[in-house]
C-alpha positions in Angstrom: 0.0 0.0 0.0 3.1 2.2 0.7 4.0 2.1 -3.1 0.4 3.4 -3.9 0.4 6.3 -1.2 3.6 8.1 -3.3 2.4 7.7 -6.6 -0.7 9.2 -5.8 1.5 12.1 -3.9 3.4 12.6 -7.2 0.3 12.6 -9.0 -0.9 15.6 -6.1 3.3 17.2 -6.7 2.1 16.9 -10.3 -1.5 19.0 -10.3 -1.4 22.2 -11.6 -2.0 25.5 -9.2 -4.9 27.6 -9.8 -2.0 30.3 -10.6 -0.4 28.2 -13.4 -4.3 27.8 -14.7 -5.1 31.1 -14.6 -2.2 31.9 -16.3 -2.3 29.4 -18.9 -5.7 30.0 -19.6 -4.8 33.5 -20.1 -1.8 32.7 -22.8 -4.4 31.1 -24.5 -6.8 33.8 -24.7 -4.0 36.3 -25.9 -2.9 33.6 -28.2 -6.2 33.2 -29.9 -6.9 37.5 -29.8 -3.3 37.6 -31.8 -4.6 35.0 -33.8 -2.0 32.3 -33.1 -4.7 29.8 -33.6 -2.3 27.1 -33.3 -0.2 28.1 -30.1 -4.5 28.9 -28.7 -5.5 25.1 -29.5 -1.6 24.2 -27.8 -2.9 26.0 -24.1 -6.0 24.6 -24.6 -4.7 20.9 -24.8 -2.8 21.4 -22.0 -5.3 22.9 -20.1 -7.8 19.5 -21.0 -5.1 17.3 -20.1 -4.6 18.9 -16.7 -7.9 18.6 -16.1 -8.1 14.9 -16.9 -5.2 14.4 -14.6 -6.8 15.7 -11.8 -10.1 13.4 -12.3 -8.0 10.7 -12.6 -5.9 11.5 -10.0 -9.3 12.2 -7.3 -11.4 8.9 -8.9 -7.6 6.7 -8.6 -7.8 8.0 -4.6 -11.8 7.5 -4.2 -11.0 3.7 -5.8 -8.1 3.3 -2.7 -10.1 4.4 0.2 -13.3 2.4 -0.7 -11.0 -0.9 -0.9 -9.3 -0.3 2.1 -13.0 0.9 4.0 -14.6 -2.5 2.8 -11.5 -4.5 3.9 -12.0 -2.5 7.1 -8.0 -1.5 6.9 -7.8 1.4 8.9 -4.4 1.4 8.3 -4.8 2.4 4.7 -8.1 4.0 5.2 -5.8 6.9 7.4 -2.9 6.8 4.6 -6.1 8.1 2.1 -6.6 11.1 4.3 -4.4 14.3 3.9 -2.5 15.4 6.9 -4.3 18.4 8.8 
């Protein structure tokens, strides 16, 4: 279970801020008002895949604590939980 608990913290390390969103999301915009179609569609891409990343990232975490809760493994039920 150890294994799984860093990978899923890379995947967190990996998640983009809200910052490097915004900011993205605005090189996209100023892309697309310069009309630099092609860099717009680039931003947007990896805006999508960021997105997608995160889902994956909450619904690979949901998966972990729902095993561990109906193997009663409070153990690995706590390792699910983010420190406070």
């Amino acid at each position: 279970a150890r294994s799984k608990d860093k990978g899923h913290r890379k995947n967190t390390e990996k998640a983009l801020t809200d910052e490097a969103v915004e900011d993205m999301d605005r090189q996209m915009v100023d892309c697309a008002e310069a009309g630099d179609y092609e860099g717009a569609a680039t931003f947007r891409d990896k805006l999508c895949s960021a997105q997608l990343d995160d889902e994956a990232s909450v619904l690979q975490a949901n998966v972990e604590f729902y095993a561990a809760f109906s193997q009663r493994d409070f153990e690995r039920i706590k390792a699910c939980w983010l420190p406070s």
